[in-house]
C-alpha positions in Angstrom: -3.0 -30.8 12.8 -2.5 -28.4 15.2 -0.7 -25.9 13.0 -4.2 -26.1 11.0 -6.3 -25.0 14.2 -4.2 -22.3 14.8 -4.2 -21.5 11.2 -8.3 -21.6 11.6 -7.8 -19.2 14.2 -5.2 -16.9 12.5 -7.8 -16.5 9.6 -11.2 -16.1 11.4 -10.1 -13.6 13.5 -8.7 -11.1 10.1 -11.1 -12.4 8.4 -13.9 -9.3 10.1 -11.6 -7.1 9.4 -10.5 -8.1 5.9 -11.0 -5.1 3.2 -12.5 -5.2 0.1 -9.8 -3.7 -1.6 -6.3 -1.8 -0.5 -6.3 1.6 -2.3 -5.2 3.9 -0.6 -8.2 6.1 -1.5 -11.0 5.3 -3.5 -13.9 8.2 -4.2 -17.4 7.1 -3.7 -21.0 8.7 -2.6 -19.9 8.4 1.0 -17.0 11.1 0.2 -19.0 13.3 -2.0 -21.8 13.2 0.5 -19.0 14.1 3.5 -18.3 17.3 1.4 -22.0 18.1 1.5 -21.8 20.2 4.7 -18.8 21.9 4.7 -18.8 23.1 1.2 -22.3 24.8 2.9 -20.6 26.0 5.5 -17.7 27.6 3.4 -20.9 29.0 1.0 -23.0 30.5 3.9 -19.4 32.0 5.7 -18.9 33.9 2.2 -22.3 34.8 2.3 -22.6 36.3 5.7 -19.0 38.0 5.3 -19.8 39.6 1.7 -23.0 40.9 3.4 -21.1 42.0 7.1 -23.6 40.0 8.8 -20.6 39.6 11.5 -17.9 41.3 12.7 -15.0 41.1 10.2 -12.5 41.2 13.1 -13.9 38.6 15.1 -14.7 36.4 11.8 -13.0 37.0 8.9 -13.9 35.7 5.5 -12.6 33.0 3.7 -10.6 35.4 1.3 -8.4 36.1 4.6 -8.1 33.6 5.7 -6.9 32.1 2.2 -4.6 35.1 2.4 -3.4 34.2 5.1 -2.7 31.1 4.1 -0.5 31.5 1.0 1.1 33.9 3.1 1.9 31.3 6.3 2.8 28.3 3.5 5.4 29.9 2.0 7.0 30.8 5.1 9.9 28.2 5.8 9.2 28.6 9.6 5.3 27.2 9.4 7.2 24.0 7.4 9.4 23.4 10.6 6.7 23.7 12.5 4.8 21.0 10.8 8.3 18.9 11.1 8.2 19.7 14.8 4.9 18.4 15.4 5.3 15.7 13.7 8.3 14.6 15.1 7.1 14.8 18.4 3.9 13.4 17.5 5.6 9.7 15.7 8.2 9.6 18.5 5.8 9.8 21.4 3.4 8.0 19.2 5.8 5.1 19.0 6.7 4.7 22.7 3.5 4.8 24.2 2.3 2.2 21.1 5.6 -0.5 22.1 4.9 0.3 25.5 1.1 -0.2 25.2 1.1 -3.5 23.0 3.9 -5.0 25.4 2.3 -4.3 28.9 -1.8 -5.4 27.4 -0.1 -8.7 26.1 1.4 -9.2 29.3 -1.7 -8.8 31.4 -3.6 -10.9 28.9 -1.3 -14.1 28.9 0.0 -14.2 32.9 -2.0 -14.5 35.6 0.7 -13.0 38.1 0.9 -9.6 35.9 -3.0 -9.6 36.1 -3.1 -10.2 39.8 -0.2 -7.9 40.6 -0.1 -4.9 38.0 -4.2 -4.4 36.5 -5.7 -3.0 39.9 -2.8 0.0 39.0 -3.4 0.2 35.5 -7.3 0.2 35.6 -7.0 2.6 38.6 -4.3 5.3 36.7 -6.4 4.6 33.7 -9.2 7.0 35.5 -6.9 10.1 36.0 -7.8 12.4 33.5 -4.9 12.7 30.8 -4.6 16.8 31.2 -3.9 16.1 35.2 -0.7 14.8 34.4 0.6 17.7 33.2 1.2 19.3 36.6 3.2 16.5 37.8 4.8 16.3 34.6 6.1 20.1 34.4 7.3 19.8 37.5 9.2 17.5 37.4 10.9 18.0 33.3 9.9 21.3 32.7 8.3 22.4 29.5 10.7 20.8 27.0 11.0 18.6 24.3 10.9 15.3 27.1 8.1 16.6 28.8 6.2 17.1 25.6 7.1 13.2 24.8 6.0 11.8 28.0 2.7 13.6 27.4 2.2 12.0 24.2 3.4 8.9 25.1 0.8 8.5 28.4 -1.9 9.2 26.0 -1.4 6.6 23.7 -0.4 4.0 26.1 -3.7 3.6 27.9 -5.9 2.9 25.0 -3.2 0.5 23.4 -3.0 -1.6 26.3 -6.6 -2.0 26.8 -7.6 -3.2 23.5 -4.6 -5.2 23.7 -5.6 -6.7 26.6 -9.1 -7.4 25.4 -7.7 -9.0 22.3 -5.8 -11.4 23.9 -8.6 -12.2 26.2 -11.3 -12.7 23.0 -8.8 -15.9 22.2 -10.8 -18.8 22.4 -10.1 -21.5 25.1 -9.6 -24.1 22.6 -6.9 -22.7 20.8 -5.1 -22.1 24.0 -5.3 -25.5 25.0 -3.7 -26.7 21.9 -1.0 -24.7 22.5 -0.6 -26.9 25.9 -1.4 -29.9 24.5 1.0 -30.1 21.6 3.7 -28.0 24.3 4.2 -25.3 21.6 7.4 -23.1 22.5 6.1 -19.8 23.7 7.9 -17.6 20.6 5.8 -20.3 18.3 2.7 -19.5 20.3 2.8 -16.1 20.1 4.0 -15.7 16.6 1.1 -18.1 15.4 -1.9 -17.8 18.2 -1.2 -14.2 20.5 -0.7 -11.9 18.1 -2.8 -13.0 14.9 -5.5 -13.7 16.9 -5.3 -10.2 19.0 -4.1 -8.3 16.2 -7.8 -6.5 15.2 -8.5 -5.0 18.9 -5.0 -4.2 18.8 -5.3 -2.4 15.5 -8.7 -0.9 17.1 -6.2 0.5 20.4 -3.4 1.9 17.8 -5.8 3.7 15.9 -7.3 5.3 19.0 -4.0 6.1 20.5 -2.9 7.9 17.0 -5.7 10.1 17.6 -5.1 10.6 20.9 -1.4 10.9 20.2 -2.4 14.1 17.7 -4.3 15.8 20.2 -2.0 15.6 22.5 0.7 16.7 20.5 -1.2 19.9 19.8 -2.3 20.3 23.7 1.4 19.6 24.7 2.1 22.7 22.7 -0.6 24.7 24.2 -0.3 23.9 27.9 3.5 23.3 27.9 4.5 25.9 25.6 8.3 27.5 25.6 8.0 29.5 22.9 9.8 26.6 20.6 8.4 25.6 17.0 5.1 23.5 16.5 1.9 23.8 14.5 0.5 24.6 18.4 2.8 27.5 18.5 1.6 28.8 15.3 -2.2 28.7 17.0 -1.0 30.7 19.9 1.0 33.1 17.7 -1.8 33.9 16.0 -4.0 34.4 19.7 -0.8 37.0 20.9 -1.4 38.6 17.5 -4.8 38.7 17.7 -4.3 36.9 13.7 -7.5 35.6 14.1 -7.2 34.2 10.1 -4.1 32.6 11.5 -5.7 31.2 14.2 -8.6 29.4 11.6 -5.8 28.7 9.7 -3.7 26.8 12.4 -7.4 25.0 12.9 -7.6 23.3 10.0 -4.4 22.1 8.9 -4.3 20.9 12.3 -7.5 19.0 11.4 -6.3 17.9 8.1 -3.2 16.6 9.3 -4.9 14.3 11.5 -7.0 13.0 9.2 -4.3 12.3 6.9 -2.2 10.5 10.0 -5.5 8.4 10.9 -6.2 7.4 7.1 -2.6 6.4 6.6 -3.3 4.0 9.5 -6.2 2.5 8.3 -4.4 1.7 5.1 -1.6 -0.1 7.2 -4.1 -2.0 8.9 -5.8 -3.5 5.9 -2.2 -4.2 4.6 -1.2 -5.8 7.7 -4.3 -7.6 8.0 -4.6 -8.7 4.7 -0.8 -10.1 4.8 -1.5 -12.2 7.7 -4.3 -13.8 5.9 
């Protein structure tokens, strides 16, 4: 009986979150319509660079910046760059993700973490993210550590918040079950804590990935050391005055990121879907 409850639970609280279906990447009139504007914008850059409505060395047109492109991609330095970023980006991601989903669940089920470690958290929660980095340089440097730690502070807050708010969105009843029927505490987490917090968590892990990616890139900006990184391309191209390069560093930066947030999404519904 009380396997069923919790079972009730387990499944009403996917269940919002439950997809339709599980590819990976399905065209509709919600894509095509997404195109809508920058296909414009790409139309009305041509236009206005064909025309020198602007200053070619300030904007350049999309044939440079393609140029540079082909040039920049076939350059084995810009792929371990990419590989750099990346690195850093999953490694930090991953510490301040454990770190994050540990510490909310805490808070959420014991009353002496709540009394003893949330005024902290909720207060350092308040400190802008970029007012670290003092503190941090100072004390590691600018290397490959410091860069982590950045990473890993900006995913942690948002992961233990809506980790934190999922385990409080349990109902009572379900709770008390647990007590009743004297559940072990692995059995009660396994089948109540997790299932039933596992969307806001998914909601917190999401953000933090996003956060994790921009700080990645700022980590490269503000703690740079001259090492490799898709931020280090950006600021190559500022020294050089590139400023194709710099466009260029833009947007794969921006399409890496929304690969890395779609490829979440997809592991979500997966791992949604598989608890149902």
């Amino acid at each position: 009986m009380a396997e069923l409850i919790l079972e009730e639970h387990k499944s009403s609280s996917v269940e919002t979150t439950r997809p339709k279906n599980n590819r990976f990447w399905r065209p509709n009139s919600l894509h095509v319509q997404a195109l809508i504007l920058p296909v414009a914008f790409l139309v009305l850059w041509s236009i206005a660079s064909y025309f020198d409505w602007v200053n070619p060395k300030l904007i350049p047109s999309p044939w440079d910046v393609g140029v540079t492109a082909v040039e920049t991609l076939s350059q084995a330095q810009f792929w371990q760059g990419v590989a750099a970023s990346l690195s850093r980006n999953f490694s930090g991601y991953a510490i301040g993700a454990s770190l994050g989903v540990a510490f909310g669940v805490l808070l959420g089920t014991s009353h002496f973490a709540q009394w003893f470690l949330a005024p902290s958290f909720h207060v350092l929660r308040q400190v802008s993210l970029f007012a670290w980095l003092p503190l941090i340089s100072t004390f590691l440097g600018y290397g490959n550590f410091a860069k982590l730690l950045f990473i890993g502070l900006s995913v942690f807050y948002p992961v233990a918040l809506h980790s934190l708010e999922g385990v409080r969105n349990i109902s009572d009843k379900y709770r008390e079950v647990a007590q009743v029927y004297q559940f072990p505490k692995s059995y009660t987490y396994r089948k109540l804590i997790f299932p039933g917090a596992s969307p806001q968590i998914f909601v917190g892990l999401q953000l933090g990935l996003i956060f994790a990616w921009l700080a990645t890139i700022g980590s490269e900006f503000l703690l740079a050391n001259y090492g490799v990184g898709l931020g280090n391309l950006v600021i190559r191209g500022r020294e050089q005055f590139n400023v194709p390069l710099i466009l260029l560093g833009m947007l794969i930066i921006g399409a890496v990121g929304l690969v890395l947030n779609r490829i979440l999404q997809h592991i979500e519904k997966r791992v949604l879907v598989w608890q149902k």
